[in-house]
C-alpha positions in Angstrom: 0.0 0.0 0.0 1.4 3.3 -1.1 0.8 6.2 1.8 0.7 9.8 0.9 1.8 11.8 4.0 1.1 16.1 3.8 2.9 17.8 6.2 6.8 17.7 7.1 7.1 19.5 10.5 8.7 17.9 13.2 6.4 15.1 13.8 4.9 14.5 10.2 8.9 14.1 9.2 9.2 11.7 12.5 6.1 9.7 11.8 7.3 9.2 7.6 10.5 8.1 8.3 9.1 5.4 10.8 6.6 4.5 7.6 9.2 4.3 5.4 11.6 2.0 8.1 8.4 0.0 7.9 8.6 -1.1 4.4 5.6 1.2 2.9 6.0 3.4 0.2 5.1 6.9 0.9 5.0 9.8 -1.2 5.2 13.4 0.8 3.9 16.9 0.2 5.4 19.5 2.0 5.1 24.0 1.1 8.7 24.1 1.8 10.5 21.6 -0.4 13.4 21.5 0.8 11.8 19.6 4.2 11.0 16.1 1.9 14.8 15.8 0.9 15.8 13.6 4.0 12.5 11.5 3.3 13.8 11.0 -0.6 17.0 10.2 0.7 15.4 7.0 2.6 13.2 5.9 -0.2 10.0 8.9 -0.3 8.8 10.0 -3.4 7.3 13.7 -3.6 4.2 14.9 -4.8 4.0 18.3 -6.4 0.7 19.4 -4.7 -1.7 17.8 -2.2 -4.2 16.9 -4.6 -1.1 15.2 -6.8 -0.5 12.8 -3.8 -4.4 12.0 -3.1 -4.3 10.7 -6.6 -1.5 8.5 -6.1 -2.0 7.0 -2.9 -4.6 5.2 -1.6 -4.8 6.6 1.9 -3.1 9.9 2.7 -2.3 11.2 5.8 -2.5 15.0 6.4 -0.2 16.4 10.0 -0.4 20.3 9.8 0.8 23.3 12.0 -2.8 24.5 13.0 -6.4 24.7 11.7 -5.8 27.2 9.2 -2.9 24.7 7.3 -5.1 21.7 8.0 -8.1 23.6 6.2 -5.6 24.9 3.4 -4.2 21.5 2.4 -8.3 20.5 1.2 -10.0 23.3 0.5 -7.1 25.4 -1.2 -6.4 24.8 -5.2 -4.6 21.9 -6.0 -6.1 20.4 -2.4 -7.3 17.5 -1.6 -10.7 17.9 -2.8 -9.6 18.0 -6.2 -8.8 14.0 -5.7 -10.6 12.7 -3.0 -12.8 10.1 -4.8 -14.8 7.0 -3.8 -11.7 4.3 -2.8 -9.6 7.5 -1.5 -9.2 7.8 2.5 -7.6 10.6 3.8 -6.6 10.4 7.8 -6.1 14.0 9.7 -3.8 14.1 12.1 -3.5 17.7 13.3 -4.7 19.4 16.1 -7.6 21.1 15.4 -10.7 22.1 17.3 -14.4 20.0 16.7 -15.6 22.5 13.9 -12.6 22.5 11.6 -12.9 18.4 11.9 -16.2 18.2 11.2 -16.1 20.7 8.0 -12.9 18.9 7.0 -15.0 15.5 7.6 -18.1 16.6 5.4 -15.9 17.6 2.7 -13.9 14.7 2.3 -17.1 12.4 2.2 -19.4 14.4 0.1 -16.8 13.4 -2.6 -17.4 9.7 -1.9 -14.1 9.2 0.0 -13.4 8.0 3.1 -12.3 10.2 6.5 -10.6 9.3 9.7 -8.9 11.6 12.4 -5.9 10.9 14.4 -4.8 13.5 16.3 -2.1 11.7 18.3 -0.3 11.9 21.8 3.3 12.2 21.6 6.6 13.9 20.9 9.1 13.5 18.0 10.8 10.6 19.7 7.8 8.5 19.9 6.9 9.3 16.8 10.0 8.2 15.3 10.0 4.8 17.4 6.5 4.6 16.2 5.1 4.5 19.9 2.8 7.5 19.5 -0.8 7.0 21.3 -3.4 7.6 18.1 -6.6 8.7 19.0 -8.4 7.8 16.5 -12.5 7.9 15.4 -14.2 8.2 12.1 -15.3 5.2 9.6 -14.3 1.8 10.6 -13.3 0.6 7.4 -10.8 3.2 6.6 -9.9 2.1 10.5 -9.0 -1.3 9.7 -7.2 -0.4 6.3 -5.2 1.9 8.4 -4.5 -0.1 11.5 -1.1 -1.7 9.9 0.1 2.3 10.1 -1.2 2.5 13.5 -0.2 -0.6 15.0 3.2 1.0 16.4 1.3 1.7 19.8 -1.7 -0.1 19.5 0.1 -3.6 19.8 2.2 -2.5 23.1 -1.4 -1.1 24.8 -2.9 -4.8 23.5 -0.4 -6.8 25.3 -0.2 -4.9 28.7 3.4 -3.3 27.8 3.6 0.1 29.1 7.2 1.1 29.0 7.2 4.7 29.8 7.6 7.0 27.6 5.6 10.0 29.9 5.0 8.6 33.2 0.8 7.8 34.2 1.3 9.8 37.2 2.7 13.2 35.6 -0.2 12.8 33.0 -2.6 12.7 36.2 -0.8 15.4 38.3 -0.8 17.3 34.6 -5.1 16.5 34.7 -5.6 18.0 38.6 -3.7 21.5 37.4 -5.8 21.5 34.5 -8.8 20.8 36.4 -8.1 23.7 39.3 -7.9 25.7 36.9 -11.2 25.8 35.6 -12.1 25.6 38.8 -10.6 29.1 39.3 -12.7 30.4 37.0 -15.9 28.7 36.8 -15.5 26.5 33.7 -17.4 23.3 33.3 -15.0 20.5 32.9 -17.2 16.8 32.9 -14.8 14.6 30.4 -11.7 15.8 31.9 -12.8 15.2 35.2 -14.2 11.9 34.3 -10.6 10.7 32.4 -8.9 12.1 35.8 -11.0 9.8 38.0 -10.0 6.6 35.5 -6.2 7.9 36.2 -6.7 7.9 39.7 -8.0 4.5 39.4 -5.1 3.5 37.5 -2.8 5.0 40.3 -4.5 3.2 42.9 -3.8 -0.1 40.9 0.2 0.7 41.0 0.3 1.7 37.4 1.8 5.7 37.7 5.0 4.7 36.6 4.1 3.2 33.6 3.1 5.0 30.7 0.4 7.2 30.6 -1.3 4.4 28.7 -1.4 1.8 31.0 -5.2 3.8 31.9 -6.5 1.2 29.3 -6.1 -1.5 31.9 -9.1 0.3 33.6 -10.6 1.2 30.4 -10.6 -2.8 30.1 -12.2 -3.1 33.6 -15.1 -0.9 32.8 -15.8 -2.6 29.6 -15.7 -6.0 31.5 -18.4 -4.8 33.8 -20.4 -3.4 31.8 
């Protein structure tokens, strides 16, 4: 399967190289050039626009700065909605807030293709040791056509192996700050406070030195007794 990947900053270049020490071809896109030399030196190919790559690949991945790139790439001529076709699935990684998602999501499948996003928890050295956590939602096909890509992390959560990268008690200690916060000025928080409560949990178990993961061992309890 031949991955398109949009995007070259610090991460997007991390998380194509780990592609391309994978054994997939990949094909990149980046407004500065210059960034997807590296990539060609380790087997990339590079796409002259973002619509160019869409039409190559069969699932392209798109990892921008901010809202405002992640719109550009799609929207912008010689975007992604110049390709995206029935057979086509493009996965969003950025960052970006519910609405740009969602506009970016109705775009991509009024065309007939497929849409995933993937904003992911990590730094360039998990990315590059493909031990990112994905957080993932969208259309489970595309899901399960993507899961080889994914299955860095995934794998490692699956078989209780939570090496830390960021350790489960800093991410809860990280949480309660947050959570004072709004506090302090009145702001409703109900899903953070609910994901602090499951870290707790996972502290009480003696997990807060593993990873930050390891919370999907009492994401696994709930499910059991439910």
């Amino acid at each position: 399967m031949e991955v398109g990947f949009l995007g070259l900053g610090i991460m997007g270049k991390a998380i194509s190289m780990n592609l391309l020490r994978n054994g997939f071809k990949v094909t990149v896109w980046n407004r500065t050039l210059s960034k997807c030399d590296e990539l060609v030196a380790h087997g990339a190919t590079v796409g002259g626009s973002p619509a160019e790559v869409i039409k190559k690949c069969t699932i392209t991945i798109g990892m921008l700065a901010d809202p405002a790139a992640a719109l550009s790439v799609v929207f912008d001529k010689g975007g992604v909605l110049e390709q995206i076709c029935p057979g086509k699935g493009y996965i969003d990684m950025s960052t970006v807030d519910h609405e740009t998602s969602i506009k970016i999501s109705r775009a991509i499948t009024s065309k007939g293709g497929h849409f995933l996003e993937a904003p992911v928890s990590g730094s360039k050295q998990p990315a590059e040791t493909g031990q990112l956590v994905i957080l993932s939602a969208g259309e489970k096909d595309l899901g399960g056509i993507a899961n080889p890509m994914f299955k860095g992390k995934g794998p490692t959560m699956l078989q209780s192996n939570y090496a830390p990268a960021f350790p489960l008690k800093h991410q809860q200690k990280d949480m309660r700050l947050a959570l004072a916060l709004g506090d302090e000025n009145a702001v409703s928080m109900p899903i953070a406070a609910a994901a602090n409560e499951a870290f707790k949990k996972a502290r009480s178990l003696g997990l807060g030195d593993n990873d930050f993961s390891a919370v999907f061992e009492v994401v696994k309890d709930l499910k059991r007794s439910s």
